[in-house]
N, C-alpha and C positions, 0 to 999 in steps of 0.2 A: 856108842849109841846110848842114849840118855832117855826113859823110861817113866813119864811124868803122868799121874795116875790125878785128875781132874777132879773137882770136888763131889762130881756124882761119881759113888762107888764102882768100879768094873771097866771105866771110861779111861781111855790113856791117849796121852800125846805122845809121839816118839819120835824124835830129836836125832836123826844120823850126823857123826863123828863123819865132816865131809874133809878131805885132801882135796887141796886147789893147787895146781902150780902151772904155768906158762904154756901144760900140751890141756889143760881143763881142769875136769875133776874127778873123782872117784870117792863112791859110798857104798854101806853097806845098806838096802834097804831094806832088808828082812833077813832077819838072824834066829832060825826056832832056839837056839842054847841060851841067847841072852833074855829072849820071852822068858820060858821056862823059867831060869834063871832070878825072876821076879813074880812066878806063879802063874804067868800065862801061857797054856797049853795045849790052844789050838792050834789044829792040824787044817790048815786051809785046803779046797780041793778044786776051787774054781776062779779065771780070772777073769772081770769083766774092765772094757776099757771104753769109756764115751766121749764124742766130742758136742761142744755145743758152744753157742755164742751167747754177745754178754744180752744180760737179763734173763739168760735161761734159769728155771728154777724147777728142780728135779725132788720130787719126792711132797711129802715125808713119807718113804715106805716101811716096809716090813715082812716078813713071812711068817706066818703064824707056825704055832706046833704041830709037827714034830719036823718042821721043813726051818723052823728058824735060823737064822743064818748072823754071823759072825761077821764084822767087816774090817779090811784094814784099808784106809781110803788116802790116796796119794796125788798129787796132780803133778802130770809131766809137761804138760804147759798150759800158761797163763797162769790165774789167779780163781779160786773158787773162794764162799765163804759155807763152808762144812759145819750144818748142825746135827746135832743127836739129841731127843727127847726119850726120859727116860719115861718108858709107859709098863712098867715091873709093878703089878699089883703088891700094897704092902710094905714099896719103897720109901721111903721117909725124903727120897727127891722126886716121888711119881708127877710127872708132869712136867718137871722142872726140864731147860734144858741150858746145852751148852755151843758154845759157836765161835770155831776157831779159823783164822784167815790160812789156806792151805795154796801154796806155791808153788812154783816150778824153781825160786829161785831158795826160800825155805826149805823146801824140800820135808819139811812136818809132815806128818802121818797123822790118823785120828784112827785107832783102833775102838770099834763101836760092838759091844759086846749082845748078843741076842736078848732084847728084852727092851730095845730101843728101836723108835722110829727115827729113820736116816735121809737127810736130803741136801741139796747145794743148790744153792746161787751160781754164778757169774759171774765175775765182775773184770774182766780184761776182754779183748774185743772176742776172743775165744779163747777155750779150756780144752785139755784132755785130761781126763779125769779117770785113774786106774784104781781100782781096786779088788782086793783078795777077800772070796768068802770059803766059811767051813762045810758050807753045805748046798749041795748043787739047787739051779733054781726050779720053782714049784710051782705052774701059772696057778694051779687051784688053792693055794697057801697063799695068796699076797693078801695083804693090808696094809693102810695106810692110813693118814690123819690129814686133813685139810691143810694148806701150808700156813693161811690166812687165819687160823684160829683163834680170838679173840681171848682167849683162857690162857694162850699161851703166849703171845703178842711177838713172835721174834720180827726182829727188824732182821730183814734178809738182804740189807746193804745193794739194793737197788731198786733204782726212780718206779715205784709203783705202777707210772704208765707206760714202762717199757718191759716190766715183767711176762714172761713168755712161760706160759705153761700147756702139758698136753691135756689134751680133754677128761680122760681119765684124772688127774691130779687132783684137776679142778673139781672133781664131783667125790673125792674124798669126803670122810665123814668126820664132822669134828669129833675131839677127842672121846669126849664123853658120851657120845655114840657111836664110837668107835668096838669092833670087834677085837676083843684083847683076849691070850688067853699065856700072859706071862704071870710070873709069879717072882718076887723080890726074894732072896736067901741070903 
């Protein structure tokens, strides 16, 4: 397992050491010793698993303190394009984000550390989309950031007129009036 730590601080790719031979495959997707092992030492306690078709576009969420939540995000089929925006007051990459193509056939992971907002694309005819967080969910903790934010411009790798969002998403607040209450260390 190979543990590649992104240019925003706290942010990892994690890369499974896959075995292929003639009956499939076999990986390890989560290993707490080899975290550790590199200083990551959360204890995940909940797994959420979604499916959705293409141009769906999920987020950018968050849960605020003391409900903030950890994630480690995987797709077991199809294709997503997985971003995290660091929104860490104090951050020297506040705002910034990052956005990695996450596969069924990659098999890549994006471990998204509490202090970012988190959301995905689509981009194969459907996804499943699994991921592990630290801390159980909080409907009166959530927050989020518009996806469309012009402060932060992500291009979310599909045809603007086929993007699918829920009504909630859509009525997110941009960043900078956004409810924040992380802090950068």
């Amino acid at each position: 397992m190979e543990i590649i730590e992104t240019y925003i601080s706290g942010l990892y790719i994690i890369e499974p050491d896959v075995f292929e031979d003639s009956r499939g495959y076999f990986f390890e997707s989560f290993n707490e010793a080899k975290l550790e092992a590199r200083g990551i030492t959360t204890r995940f306690v909940q797994d959420n698993q979604s499916k959705s078709s293409y141009g769906v576009i999920r987020g950018l969420h968050f849960q605020l303190e003391p409900h903030a939540q950890t994630k480690l995000v995987r797709v077991l089929e199809g294709s997503i394009y997985d971003v995290a925006v660091d929104v860490r007051t104090g951050s020297p990459n506040y705002g910034n984000w990052f956005g990695i193509e996450l596969t069924a056939e990659n098999k890549k992971q994006l471990y998204v550390p509490k202090g970012f907002a988190h959301g995905f694309s689509v981009l194969s005819a459907t996804a499943v989309v699994f991921y592990k967080c630290d801390h159980l969910y909080s409907p009166g903790f959530e927050g989020g950031i518009r996806f469309n934010d012009p402060e932060l411009g992500i291009d979310w790798k599909v045809d603007a007129g086929k993007a699918i969002l829920s009504g909630k998403d859509k009525d997110l607040p941009l960043l900078k009036e956004a409810k924040i209450d992380f802090r950068f260390s």
